[in-house]
VEXKEKOL-451747 format. One line per 3 residues: number of its first residue (from 1); for each residue x, y, z of N, C-alpha, C. Coordinates in pm, whole numbers. Layout:
BEGIN
NUM) X,Y,Z,X,Y,Z,X,Y,Z; ...
END
This chain:
BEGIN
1) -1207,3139,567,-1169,3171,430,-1179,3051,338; -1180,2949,360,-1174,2803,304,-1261,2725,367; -1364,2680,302,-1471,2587,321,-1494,2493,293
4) -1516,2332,308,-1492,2230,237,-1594,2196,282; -1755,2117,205,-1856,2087,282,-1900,1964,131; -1908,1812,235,-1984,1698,187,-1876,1681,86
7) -1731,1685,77,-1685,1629,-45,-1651,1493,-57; -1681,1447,-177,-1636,1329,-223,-1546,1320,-317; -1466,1215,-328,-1366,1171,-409,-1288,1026,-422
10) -1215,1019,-570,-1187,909,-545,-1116,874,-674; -1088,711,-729,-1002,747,-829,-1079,646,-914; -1144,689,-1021,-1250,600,-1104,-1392,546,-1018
13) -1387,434,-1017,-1533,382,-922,-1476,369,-737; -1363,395,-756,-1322,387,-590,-1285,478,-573; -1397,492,-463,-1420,600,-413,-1371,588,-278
16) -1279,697,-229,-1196,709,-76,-1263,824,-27; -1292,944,-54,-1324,1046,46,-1475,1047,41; -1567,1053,195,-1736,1027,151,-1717,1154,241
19) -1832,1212,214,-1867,1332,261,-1745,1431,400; -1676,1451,328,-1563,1535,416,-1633,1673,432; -1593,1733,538,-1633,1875,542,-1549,1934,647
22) -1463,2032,649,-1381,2096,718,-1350,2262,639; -1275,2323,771,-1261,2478,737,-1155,2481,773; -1073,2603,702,-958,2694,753,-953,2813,725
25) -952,2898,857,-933,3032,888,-833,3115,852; -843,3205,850,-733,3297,840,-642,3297,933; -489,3291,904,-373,3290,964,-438,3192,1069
28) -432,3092,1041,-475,2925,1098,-396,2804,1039; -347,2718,1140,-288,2576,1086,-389,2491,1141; -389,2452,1062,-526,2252,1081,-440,2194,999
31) -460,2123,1132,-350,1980,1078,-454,1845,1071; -443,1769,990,-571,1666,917,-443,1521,968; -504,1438,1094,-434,1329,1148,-526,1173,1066
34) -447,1079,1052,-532,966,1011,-403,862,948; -410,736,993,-311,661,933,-322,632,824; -181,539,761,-183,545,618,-295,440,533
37) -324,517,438,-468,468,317,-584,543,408; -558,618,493,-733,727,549,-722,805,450; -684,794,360,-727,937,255,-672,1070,230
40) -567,1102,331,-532,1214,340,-433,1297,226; -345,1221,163,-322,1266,51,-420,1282,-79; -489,1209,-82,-611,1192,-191,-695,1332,-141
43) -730,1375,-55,-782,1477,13,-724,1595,-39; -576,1637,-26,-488,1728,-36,-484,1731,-247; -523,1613,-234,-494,1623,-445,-602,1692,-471
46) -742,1654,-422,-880,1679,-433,-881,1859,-423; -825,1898,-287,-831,2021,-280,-770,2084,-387; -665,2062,-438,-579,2135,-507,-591,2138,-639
49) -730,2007,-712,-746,2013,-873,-684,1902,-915; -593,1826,-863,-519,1698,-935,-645,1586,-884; -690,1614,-844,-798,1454,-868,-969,1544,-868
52) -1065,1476,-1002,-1177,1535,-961,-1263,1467,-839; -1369,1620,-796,-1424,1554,-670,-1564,1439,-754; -1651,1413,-683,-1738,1385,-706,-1890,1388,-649
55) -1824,1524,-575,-1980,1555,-523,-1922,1649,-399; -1978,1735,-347,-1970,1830,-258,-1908,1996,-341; -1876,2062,-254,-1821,2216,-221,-1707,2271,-165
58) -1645,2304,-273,-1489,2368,-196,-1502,2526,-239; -1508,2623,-119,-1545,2761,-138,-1440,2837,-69; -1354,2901,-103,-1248,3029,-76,-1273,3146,-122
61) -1223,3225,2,-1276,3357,-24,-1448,3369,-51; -1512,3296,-65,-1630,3306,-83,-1661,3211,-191; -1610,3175,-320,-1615,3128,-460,-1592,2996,-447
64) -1658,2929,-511,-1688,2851,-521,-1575,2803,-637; -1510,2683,-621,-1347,2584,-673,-1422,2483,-723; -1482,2432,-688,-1501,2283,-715,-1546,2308,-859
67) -1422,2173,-968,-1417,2162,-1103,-1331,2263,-1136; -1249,2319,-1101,-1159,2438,-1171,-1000,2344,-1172; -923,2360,-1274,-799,2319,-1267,-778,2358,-1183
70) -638,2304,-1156,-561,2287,-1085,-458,2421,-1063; -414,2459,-1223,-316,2561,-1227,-431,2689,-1179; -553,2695,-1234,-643,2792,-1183,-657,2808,-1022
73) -636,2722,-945,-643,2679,-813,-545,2822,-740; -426,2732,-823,-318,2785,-755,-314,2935,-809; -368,2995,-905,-367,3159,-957,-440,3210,-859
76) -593,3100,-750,-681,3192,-655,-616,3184,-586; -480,3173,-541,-410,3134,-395,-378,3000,-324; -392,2898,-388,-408,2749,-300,-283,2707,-351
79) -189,2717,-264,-73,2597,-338,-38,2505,-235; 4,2388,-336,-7,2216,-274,150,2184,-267; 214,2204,-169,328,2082,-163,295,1974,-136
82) 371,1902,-214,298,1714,-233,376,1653,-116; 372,1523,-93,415,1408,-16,556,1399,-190; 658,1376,-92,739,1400,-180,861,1479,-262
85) 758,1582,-229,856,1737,-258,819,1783,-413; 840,1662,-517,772,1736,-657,892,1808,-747; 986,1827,-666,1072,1916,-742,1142,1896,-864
88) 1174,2004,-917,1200,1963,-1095,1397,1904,-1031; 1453,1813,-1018,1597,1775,-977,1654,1818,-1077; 1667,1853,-1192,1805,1872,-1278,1754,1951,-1288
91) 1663,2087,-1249,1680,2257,-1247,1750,2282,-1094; 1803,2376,-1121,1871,2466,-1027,1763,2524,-911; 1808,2526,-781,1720,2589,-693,1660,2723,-735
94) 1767,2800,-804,1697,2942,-839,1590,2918,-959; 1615,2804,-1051,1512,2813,-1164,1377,2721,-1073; 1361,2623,-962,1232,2568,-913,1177,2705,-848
97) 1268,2782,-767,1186,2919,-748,1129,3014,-868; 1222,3024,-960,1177,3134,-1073,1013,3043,-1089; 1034,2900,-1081,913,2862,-1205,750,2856,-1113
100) 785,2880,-985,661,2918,-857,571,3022,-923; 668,3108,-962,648,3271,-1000,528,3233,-1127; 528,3147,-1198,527,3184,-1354,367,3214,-1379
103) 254,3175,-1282,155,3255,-1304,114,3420,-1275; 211,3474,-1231,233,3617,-1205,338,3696,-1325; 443,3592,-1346,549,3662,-1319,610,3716,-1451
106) 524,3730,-1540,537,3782,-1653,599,3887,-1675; 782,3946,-1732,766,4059,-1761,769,4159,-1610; 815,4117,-1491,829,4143,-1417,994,4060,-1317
109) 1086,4085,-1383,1187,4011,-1311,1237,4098,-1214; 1206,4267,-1194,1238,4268,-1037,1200,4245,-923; 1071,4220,-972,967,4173,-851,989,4039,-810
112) 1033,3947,-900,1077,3802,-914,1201,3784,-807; 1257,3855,-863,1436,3894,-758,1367,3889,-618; 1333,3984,-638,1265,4074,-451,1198,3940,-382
115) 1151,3878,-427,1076,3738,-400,1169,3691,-360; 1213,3595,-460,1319,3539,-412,1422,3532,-322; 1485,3677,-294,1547,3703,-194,1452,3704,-43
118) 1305,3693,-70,1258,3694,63,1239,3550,137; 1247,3438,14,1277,3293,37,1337,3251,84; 1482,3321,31,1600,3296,70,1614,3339,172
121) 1556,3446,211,1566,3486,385,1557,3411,461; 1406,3330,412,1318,3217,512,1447,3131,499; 1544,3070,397,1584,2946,380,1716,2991,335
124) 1826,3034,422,1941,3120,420,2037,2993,291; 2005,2872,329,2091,2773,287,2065,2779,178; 1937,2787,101,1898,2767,-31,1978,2910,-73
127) 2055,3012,-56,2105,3116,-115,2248,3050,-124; 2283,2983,-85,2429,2954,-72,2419,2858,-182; 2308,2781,-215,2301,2674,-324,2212,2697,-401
130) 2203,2835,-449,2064,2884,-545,2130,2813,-710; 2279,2803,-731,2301,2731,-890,2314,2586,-868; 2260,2490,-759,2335,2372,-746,2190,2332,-834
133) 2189,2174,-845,2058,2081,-895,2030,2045,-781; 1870,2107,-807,1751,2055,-703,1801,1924,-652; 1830,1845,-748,1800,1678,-720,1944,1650,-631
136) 2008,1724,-590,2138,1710,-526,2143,1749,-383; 2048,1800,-343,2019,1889,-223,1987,1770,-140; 2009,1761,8,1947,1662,140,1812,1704,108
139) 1749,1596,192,1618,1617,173,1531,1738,295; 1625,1731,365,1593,1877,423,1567,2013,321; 1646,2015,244,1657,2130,162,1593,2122,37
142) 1584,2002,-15,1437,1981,-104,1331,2023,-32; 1316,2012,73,1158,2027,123,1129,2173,134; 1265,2253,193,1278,2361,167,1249,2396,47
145) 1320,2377,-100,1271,2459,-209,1130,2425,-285; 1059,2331,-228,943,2297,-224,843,2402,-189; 926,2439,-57,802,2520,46,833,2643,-46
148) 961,2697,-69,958,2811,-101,894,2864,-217; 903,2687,-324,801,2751,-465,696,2753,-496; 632,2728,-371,503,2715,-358,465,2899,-283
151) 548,2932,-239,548,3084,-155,524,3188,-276; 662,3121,-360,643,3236,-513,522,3264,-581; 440,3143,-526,292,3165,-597,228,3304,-532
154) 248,3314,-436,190,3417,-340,57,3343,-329; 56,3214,-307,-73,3191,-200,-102,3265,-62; -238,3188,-36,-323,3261,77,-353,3125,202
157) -302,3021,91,-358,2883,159,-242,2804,140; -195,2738,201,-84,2647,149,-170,2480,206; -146,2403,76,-141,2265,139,-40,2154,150
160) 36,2163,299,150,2109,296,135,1892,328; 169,1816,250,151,1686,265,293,1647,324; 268,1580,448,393,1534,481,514,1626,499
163) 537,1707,532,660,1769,527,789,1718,657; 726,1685,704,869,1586,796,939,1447,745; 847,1414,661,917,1249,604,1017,1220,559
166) 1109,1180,682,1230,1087,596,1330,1173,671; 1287,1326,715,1389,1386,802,1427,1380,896; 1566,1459,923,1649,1370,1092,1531,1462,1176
169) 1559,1450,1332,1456,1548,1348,1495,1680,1374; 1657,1716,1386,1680,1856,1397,1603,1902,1264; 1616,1870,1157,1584,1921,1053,1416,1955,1015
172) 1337,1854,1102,1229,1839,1099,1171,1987,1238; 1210,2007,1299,1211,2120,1388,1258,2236,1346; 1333,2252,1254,1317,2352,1115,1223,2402,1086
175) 1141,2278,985,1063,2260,891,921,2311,948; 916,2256,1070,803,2316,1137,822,2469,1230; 945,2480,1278,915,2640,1323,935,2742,1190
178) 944,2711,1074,899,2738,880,775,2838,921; 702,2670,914,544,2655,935,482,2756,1031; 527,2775,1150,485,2843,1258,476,3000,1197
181) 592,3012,1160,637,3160,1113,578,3188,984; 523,3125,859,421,3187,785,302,3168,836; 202,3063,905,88,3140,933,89,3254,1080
184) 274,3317,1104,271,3412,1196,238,3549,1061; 298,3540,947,324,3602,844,177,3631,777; 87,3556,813,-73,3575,758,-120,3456,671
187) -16,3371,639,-107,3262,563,-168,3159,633; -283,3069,591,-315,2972,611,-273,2854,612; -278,2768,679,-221,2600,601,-294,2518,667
190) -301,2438,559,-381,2277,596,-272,2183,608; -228,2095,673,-91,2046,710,-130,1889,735; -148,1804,668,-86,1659,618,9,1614,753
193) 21,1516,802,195,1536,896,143,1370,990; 230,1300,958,222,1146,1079,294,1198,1193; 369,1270,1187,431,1281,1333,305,1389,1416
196) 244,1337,1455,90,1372,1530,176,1443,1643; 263,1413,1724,273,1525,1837,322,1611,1832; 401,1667,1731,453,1792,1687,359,1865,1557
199) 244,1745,1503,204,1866,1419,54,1926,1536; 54,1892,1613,-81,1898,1721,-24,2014,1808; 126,1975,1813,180,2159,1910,209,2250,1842
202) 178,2247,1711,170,2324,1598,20,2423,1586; -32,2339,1576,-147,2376,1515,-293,2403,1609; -344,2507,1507,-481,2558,1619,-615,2447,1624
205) -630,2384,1512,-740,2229,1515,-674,2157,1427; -751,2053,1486,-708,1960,1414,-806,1831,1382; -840,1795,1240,-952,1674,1230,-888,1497,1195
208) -936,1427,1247,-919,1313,1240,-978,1245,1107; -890,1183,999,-954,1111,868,-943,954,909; -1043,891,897,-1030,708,877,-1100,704,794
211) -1052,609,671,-1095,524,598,-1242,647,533; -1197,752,472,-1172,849,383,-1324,947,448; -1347,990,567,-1460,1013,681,-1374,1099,781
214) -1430,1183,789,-1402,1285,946,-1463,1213,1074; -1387,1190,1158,-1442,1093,1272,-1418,1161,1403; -1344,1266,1387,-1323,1345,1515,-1236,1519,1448
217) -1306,1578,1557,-1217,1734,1537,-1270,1841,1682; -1155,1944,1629,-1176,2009,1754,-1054,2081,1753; -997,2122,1903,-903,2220,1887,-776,2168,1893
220) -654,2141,1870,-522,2088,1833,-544,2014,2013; -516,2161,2110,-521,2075,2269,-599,1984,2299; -745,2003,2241,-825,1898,2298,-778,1765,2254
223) -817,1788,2091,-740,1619,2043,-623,1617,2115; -502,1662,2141,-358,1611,2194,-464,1557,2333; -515,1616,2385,-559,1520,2529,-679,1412,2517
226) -671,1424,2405,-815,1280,2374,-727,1140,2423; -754,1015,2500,-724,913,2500,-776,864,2377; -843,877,2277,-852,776,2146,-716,849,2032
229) -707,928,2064,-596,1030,1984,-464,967,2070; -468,1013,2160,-323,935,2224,-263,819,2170; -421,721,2222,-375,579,2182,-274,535,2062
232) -386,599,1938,-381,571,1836,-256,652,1699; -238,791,1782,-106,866,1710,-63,898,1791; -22,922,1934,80,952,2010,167,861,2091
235) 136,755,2058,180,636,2101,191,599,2254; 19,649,2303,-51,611,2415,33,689,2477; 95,826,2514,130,937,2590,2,953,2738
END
């Protein structure tokens, strides 16, 4: 469903991503491994419209993305949780969800509700603190209303950057059986993640970025049993 072939990118004359090319399937996690400055957030901006490419093909559903905003991105289905979380802190958890909605959600607030309450399903805690400020929440639960306002979009693709950073790891074992359970739900995700041995028992492939280049890929098991993969993100397992 998602095609990425020969892209480049970068930020003015520096240029980090040279000819990338990778796919994601339907109800599929690929998780994209590479230490820090390989490109991988710059990658995840690229996909999503916040940085232009400068050469190659990004095709979903068939159509061809490359040069379309960003907010257009996210109306075909692609939404980006950042490295970070992004969240608006002095809105309320229920208003960062309402504002997921807002390319749909015109003039439709029962459908908005019905949403929401299905978030809140995923993320029982965020109902108990739907009037608190975003910016007050652990960072467990930011990441949560992150994931969830990115759901309101009703993407098809999610691109998640980092979503374990900075968390204890009960919380981080959350965050990822989340993950497990929407692409059980039918979505896609392209998944960002340094903790390489839990996003590799996650996920169905997985490609290797250095120094802004695909240098290895294949199926999540194979890389977990590569000795250059070990070495280098599993900490020689």
């Amino acid at each position: 469903m998602f095609e990425v072939d020969r892209l480049s990118s970068g930020y003015g004359k520096l240029m980090v991503l040279h000819d990338i090319s990778l796919s994601v399937a339907e109800r599929e996690i690929v998780v994209i491994l590479g230490a820090n400055g390989a490109g991988k957030s710059t990658l995840l901006r690229t996909l999503s419209g916040l940085i232009a490419a400068t050469g190659g093909s990004v095709r979903f559903d068939g159509e061809e993305l490359l040069g379309k905003e960003a907010y257009r991105l996210a109306r075909n289905g692609i939404c980006h949780v950042p490295e970070g979380r992004g969240i608006f802190a002095d809105q309320s958890v229920q208003d960062n969800l309402e504002l997921g909605a807002f390319g749909w959600a015109r003039g439709r607030r029962a459908r908005i509700a019905a949403e929401i309450d299905q978030v809140y399903g995923l993320f029982p805690v965020l109902a108990e603190r739907r009037h608190q400020r975003a910016g007050t929440l652990s960072g467990g639960q930011q990441q949560m209303v992150a994931i969830g306002r990115a759901l309101m979009a009703r993407p098809k693709l999610v691109l998640l950057d980092e979503p374990s950073l900075g968390l204890a790891p009960l919380v981080v074992t959350a965050i990822f059986d989340t993950i497990r359970r929407l692409r059980d739900s039918g979505l896609a995700i392209l998944l960002v993640e340094q903790n390489a041995q839990a996003a590799l028992s996650l996920a169905d492939r997985a490609y290797v970025l250095s120094t802004g280049k695909i240098v290895m890929s294949g199926t999540a098991t194979d890389l977990a049993a590569n000795h250059q993969v070990q070495q280098s993100y599993l900490g020689g397992i």
